[in-house]
C-alpha positions as CSV (number, residue, x, y, z in Angstrom):
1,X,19.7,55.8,36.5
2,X,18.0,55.3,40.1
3,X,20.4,55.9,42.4
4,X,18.2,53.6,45.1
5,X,18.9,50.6,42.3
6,X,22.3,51.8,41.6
7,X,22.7,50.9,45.8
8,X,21.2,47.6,45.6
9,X,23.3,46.8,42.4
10,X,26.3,47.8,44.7
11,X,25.0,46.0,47.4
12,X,24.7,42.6,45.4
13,X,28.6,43.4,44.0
14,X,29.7,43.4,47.1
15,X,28.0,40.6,48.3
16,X,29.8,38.5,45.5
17,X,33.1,39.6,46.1
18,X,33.2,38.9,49.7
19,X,31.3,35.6,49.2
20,X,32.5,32.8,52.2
21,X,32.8,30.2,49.7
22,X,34.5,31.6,46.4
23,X,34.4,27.6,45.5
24,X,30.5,27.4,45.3
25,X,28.4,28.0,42.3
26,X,27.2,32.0,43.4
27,X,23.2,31.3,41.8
28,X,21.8,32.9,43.9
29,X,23.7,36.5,44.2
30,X,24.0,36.3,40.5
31,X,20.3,36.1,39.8
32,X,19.7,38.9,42.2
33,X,22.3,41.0,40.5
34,X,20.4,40.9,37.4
35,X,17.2,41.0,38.9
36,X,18.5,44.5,40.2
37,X,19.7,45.2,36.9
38,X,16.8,44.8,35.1
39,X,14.6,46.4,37.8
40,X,17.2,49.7,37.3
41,X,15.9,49.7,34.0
42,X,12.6,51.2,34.9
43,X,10.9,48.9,32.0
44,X,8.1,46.8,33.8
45,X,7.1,45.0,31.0
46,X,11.2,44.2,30.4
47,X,11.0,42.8,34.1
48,X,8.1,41.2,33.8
49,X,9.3,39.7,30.3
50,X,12.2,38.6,31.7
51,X,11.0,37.0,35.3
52,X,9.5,33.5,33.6
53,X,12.7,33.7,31.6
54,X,14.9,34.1,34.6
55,X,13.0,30.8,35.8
56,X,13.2,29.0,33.3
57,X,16.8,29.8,32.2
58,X,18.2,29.9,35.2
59,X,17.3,25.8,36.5
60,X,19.1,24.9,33.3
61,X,22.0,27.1,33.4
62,X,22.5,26.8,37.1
63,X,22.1,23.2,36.9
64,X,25.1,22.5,33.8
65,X,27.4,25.1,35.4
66,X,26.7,22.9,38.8
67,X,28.0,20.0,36.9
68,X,31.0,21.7,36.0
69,X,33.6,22.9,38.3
70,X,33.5,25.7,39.5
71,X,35.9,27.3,41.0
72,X,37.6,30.6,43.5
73,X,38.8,31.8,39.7
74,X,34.8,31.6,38.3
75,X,33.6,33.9,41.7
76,X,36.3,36.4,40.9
77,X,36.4,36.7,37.2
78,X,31.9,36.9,38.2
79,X,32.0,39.4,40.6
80,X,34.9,41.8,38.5
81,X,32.4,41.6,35.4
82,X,29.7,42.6,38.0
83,X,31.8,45.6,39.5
84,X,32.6,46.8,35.8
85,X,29.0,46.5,35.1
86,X,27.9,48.8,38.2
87,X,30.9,51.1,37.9
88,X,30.1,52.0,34.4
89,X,26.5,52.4,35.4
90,X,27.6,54.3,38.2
91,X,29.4,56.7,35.8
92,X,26.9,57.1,33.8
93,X,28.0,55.5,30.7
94,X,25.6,52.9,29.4
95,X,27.7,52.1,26.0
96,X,30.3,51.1,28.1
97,X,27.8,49.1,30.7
98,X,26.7,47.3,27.5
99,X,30.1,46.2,26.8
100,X,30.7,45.1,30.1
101,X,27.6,42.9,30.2
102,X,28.5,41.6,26.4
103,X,31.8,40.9,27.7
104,X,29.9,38.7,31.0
105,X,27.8,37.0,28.9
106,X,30.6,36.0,26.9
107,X,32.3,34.9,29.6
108,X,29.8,32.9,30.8
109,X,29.0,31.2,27.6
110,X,33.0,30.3,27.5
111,X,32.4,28.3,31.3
112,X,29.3,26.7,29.9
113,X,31.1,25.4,26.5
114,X,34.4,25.3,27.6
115,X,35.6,27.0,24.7
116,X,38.2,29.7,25.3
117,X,37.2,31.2,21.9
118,X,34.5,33.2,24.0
119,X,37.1,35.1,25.7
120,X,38.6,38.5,25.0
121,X,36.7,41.4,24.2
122,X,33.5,40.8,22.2
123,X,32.5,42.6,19.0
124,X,30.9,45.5,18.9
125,X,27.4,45.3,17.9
126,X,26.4,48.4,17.8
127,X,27.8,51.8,16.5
């Protein structure tokens, strides 16, 4: 791992968790969080695979969760699942970074459905 991304991922984690406004919908700091994520990866076709994705996906998602409320709770619960993202990273363990981000996504597919059955530790889907 870079260590010049594993700065900018720190960077953007800290940038969520000392937001001003823990009550608005954090788009922006999120998308650069995983922009930095992906870029970490080294992969250039993987970035530029997922950049039109990101585009795309984003409007939509960002759009629904703006419907929803969102609230201080949303921010914090976001920017821990970023820390434990980056401080696995930052230890070098990329299983449990995988978990981490399994466990994000989850968590963000519970806010979008508003089912609490996406909570709790996910699967394991790998060995």
């Amino acid at each position: 791992v870079r260590r010049d991304g594993l700065e900018e991922l720190r960077l953007s984690v800290e940038a969520l968790e000392r937001i001003a406004d823990p009550e608005a919908l954090p788009d922006e700091l999120d998308r650069d969080f995983h922009r930095a994520l992906a870029r970490l990866t080294g992969n250039e076709y993987l970035i530029r695979l997922l950049e039109p994705m990101w585009e795309t996906m984003s409007q939509a998602l960002f759009i629904t969760l703006s419907r929803r409320t969102w609230s201080a709770d949303h921010t914090r619960r976001t920017a821990a699942e970023h820390r434990a993202i980056y401080e696995a990273l930052s230890a070098g363990d990329p299983e449990l970074a995988a978990f981490a981000m399994e466990r994000h996504l989850r968590g963000l597919m519970a806010t979008l459905f508003e089912d609490e059955a996406f909570e709790g530790p996910p699967p394991r889907f790998f060995a």
